[in-house]
C-alpha positions in Angstrom: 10.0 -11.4 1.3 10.3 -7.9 3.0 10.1 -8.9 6.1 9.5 -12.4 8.4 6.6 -14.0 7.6 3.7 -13.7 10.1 0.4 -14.6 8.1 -3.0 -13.0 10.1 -4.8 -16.1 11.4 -8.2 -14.9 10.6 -10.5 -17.4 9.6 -11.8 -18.1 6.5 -14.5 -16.0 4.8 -16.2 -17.4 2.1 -18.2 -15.5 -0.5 -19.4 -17.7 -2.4 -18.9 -21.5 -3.2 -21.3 -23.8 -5.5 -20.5 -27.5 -7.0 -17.6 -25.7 -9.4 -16.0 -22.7 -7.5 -15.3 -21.2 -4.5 -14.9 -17.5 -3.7 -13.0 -16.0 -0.8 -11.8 -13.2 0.8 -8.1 -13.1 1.3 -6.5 -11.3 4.0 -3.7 -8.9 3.0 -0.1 -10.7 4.4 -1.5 -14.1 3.2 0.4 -15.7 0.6 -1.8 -17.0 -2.4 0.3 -20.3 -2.7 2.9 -22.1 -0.6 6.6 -19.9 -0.8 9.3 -22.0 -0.7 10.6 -23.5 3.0 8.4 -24.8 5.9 7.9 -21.5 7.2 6.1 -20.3 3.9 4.1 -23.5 4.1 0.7 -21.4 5.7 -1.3 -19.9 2.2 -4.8 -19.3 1.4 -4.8 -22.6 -1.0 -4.0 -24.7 1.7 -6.6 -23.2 4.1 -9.3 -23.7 1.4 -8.3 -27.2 1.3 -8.5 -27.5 4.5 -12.5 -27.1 4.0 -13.0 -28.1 -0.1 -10.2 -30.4 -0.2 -10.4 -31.1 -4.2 -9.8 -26.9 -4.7 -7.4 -26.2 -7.2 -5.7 -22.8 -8.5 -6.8 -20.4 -10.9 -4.9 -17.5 -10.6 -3.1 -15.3 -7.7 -3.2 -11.8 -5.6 0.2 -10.7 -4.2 0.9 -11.2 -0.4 0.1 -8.0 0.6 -3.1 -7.5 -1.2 -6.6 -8.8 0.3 -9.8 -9.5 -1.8 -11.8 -11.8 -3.5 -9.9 -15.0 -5.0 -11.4 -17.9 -6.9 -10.9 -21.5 -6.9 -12.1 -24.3 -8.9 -13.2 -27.4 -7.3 -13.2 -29.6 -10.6 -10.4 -29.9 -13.5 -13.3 -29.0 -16.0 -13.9 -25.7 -13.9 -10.5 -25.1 -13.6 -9.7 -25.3 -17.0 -13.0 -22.7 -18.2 -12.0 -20.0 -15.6 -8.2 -20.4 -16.4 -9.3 -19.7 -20.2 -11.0 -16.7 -18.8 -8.0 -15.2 -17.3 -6.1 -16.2 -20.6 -8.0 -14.6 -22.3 -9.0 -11.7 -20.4 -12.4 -12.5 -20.3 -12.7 -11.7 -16.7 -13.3 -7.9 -15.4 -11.6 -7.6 -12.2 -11.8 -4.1 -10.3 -9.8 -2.9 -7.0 -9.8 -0.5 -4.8 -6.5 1.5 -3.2 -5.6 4.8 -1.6 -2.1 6.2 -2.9 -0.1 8.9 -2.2 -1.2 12.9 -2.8 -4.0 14.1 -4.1 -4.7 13.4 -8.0 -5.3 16.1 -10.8 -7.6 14.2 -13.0 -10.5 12.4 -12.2 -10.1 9.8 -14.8 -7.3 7.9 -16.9 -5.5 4.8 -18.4 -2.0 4.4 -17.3 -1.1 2.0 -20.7 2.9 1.3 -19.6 5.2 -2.6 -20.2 6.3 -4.0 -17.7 9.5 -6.4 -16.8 11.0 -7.9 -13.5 13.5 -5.7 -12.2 16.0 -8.6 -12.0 18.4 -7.7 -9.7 15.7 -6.5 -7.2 12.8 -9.1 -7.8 9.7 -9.7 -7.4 10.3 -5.7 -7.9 8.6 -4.8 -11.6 9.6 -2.2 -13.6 8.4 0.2 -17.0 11.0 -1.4 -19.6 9.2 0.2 -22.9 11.9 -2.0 -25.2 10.9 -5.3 -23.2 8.5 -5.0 -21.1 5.0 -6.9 -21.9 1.9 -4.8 -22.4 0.2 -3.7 -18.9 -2.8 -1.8 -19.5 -5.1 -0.2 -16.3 -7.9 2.7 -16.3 -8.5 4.1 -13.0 -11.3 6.6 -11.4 -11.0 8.7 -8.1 -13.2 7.7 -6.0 -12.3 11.1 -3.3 -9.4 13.0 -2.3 -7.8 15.1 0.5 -4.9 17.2 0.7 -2.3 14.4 1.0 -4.1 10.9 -0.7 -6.9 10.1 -2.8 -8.4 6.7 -3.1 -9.4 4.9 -6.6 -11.0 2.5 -8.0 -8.4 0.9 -10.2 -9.3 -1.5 -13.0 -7.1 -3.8 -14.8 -7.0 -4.9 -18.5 -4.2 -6.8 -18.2 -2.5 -9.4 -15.1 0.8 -8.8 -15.0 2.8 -9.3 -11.7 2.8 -5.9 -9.4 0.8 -3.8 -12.1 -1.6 -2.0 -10.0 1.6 -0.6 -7.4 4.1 0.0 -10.5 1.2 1.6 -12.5 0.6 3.7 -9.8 4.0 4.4 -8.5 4.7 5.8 -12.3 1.8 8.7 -11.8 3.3 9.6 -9.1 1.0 8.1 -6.8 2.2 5.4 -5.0 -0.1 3.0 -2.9 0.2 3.8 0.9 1.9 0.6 2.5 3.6 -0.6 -0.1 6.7 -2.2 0.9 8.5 -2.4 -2.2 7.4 1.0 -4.6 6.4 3.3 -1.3 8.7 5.2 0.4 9.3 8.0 3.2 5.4 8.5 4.5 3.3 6.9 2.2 5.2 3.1 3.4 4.1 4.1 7.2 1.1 2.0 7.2 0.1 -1.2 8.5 -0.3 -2.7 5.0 -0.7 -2.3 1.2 -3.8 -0.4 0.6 -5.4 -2.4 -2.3 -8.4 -4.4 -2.2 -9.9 -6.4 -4.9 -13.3 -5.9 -4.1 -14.6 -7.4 -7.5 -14.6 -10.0 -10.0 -16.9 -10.9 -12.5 -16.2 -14.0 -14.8 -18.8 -16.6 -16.3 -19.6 -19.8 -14.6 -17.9 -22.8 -15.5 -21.4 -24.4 -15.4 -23.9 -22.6 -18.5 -21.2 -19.4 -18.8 -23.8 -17.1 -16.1 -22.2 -14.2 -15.9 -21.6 -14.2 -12.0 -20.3 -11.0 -10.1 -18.6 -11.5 -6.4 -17.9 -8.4 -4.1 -15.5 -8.3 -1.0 -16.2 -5.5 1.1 -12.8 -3.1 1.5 -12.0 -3.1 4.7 -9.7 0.3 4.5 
């Protein structure tokens, strides 16, 4: 951690929630899961459980990033969106405002990534080792000094939105591990992931949840 943890105590917002999943909208400085020690114990799993008691994990968003998360409520739901994610069957998009203003309008950073062992959970471009990280983005607007996009994601590896960034040059404002100088003076990590689509765990429906950014 980067600093002591002091979760927001917002309450919960749900987005959606049915007899297989729920969807909610995580707060940014909310750890997905339990760290480890007492005082890591507060996470948005176990204040979903705290209302659907049998919810059970599907995947993650870093600390610092807010936006919608989904959890199953039954093994056989769990297992079918877990197979999604696998198998990159879900289409997840975010939204972030970075550093500077950028040149193109359009483009797929398409960079491997590997933990940065001595400085972990800090990522890093290892083109030898590194697993594939793939992730188009679109500028959304610009001023003189940042420009916000709409990033989306081909692939799920830890940190790749901030690293894929940080390696154009354009670093997401808050960031407290890639951002430095200016663009860390904020009061958090400016990425949002405002959408997922994935198909139900009940008849495949395609199903489409939106969490309003709130930057």
């Amino acid at each position: 951690m980067t600093s002591a943890y002091n979760p927001p105590q917002d309450p919960l917002v749900i987005l959606h929630d049915d007899h297989e999943v729920v969807l909610v909208d995580k707060p940014s400085g909310l750890l997905s899961v339990p760290g480890k020690g007492p005082e890591l114990a507060d996470c948005l799993i176990a204040r979903v459980q705290a209302v659907f008691p049998m919810a059970l994990l599907v995947h993650r968003l870093d600390r610092d990033t807010s936006g919608v998360m989904i959890f199953a409520l039954t093994r056989h739901a769990q297992r079918h969106l877990g197979l999604q994610f696998e198998k990159r069957q879900t289409k997840k998009t975010y939204v972030a405002r970075v550093w500077g203003q950028m040149a193109e309008k359009t483009g797929t950073v398409d960079l491997p990534l590997i933990v940065d062992w001595p400085n972990r959970p800090r990522q890093m471009v290892d083109h030898e080792n590194g697993k594939q990280a793939v992730t188009d983005w679109r500028v959304m607007r610009s001023t003189d000094n940042e420009t916000r996009v709409r990033l989306m994601p081909r692939t799920g590896r830890s940190h790749q939105l901030r690293v894929h960034m940080l390696a154009l040059g354009h670093p997401i404002l808050g960031d407290p591990f890639y951002a430095s100088g200016a663009a860390a003076d904020y009061p958090r990590l400016m990425l949002h992931s405002e959408t997922l689509q994935f198909r139900h765990p009940d008849g495949g429906q395609g199903t489409r949840i939106t969490a309003k950014c709130p930057f």
